[in-house]
N, C-alpha and C positions, 0 to 999 in steps of 0.2 A: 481313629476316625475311619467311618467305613460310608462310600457313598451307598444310597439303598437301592438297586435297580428294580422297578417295576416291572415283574415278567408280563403285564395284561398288556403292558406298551407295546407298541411296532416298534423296530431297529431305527428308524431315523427319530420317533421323539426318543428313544433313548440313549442313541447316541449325542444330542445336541443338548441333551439334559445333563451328559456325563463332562461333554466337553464347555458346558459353561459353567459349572459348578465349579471344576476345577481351573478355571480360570479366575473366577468371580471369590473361589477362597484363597488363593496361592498370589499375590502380589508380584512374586518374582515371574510368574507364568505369562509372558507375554503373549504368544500366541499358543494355542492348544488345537492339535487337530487329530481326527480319529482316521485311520485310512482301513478300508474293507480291501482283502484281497481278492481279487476278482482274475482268477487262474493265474498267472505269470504278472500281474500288474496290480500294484496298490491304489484303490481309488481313494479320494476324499470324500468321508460319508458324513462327517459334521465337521464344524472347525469355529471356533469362538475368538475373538481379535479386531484388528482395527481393518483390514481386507483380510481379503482370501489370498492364499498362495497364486502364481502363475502354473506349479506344481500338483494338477489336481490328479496326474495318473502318473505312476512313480514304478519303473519295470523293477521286480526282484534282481537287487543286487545290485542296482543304480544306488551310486547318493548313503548318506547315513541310514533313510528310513529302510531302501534296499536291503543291503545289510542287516540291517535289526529283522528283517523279514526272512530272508537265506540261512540268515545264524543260527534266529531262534534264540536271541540273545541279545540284553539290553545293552544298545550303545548310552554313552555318556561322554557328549566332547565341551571340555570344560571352557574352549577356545575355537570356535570356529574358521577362524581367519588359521587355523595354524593345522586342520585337516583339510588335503584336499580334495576326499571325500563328500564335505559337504555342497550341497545345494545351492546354493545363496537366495534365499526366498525375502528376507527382507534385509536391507539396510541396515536398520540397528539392532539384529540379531547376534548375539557373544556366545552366548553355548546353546548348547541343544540335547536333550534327553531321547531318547524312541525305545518305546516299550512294545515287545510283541504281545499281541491278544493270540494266545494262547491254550491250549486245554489238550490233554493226550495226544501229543506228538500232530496237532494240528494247527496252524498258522490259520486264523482267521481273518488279522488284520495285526493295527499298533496305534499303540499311541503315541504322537511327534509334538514335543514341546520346545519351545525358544523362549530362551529369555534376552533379554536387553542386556543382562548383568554377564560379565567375564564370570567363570566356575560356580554360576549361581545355583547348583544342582547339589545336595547334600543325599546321604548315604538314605535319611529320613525319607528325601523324596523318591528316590528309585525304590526304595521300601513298600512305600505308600502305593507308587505308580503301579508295581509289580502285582501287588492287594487287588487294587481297581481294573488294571488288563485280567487279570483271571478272574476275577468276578464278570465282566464283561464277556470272555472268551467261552464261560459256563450258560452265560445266558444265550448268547448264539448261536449255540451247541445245541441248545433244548428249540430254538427257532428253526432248527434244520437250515 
């Protein structure tokens, strides 16, 4: 499965396009949020769920999404209570995914997923996720 991204779109309906889809097909996907990096700092540029984060500007290196941003490398915490790395953005969050949007050694942003569910993140979905941040990371590449 491949999401299709409209290049005629601007970056915010395509990222709120990207991040509800993948909510609205993934059941385990509690909350889904896209962060644009904005020099030293991760903003939140869509986010699909039951609230928004308190979390809307996230510094490189702070927190899981931090991380996944400095790396250049998809975290995966299967157990959130059990790094203490993460964030705590909501209550009944158990694990969490972050995927960098990426393309030629450039960090354009990520994508930060929670689920409700203990290690609900399968090799399928960082697969998948991996698919959709690079296709994402090609289209804002060509957006300048």
């Amino acid at each position: 499965m491949r999401i299709v991204i409209d290049p005629k779109r601007p970056p915010p309906a395509v990222l709120d396009f990207v991040a509800g889809h993948l909510r609205a097909t993934f059941p385990h996907y509690s909350w889904v949020g896209i962060y644009l990096l904005d020099g030293e700092t991760l903003r939140l540029g869509a986010w699909k769920g039951e609230q928004v984060t308190e979390h809307v500007a996230i510094p490189i290196g702070q927190g899981i999404c931090g991380l996944a941003a400095r790396t250049r490398q998809t975290v995966l915490v299967p157990d959130v209570s059990k790094d203490p790395r993460y964030l705590a953005c909501f209550p009944n969050t158990k694990s969490e995914i972050v995927v960098p949007i990426q393309t030629d050694g450039r960090v354009f942003g990520e994508i930060d997923i929670d689920s409700d569910a203990l290690d609900a993140f399968t090799p399928q979905d960082r697969q998948f996720l991996e698919v959709v941040a690079g296709d994402l990371a090609f289209y804002l590449k060509a957006k300048g």
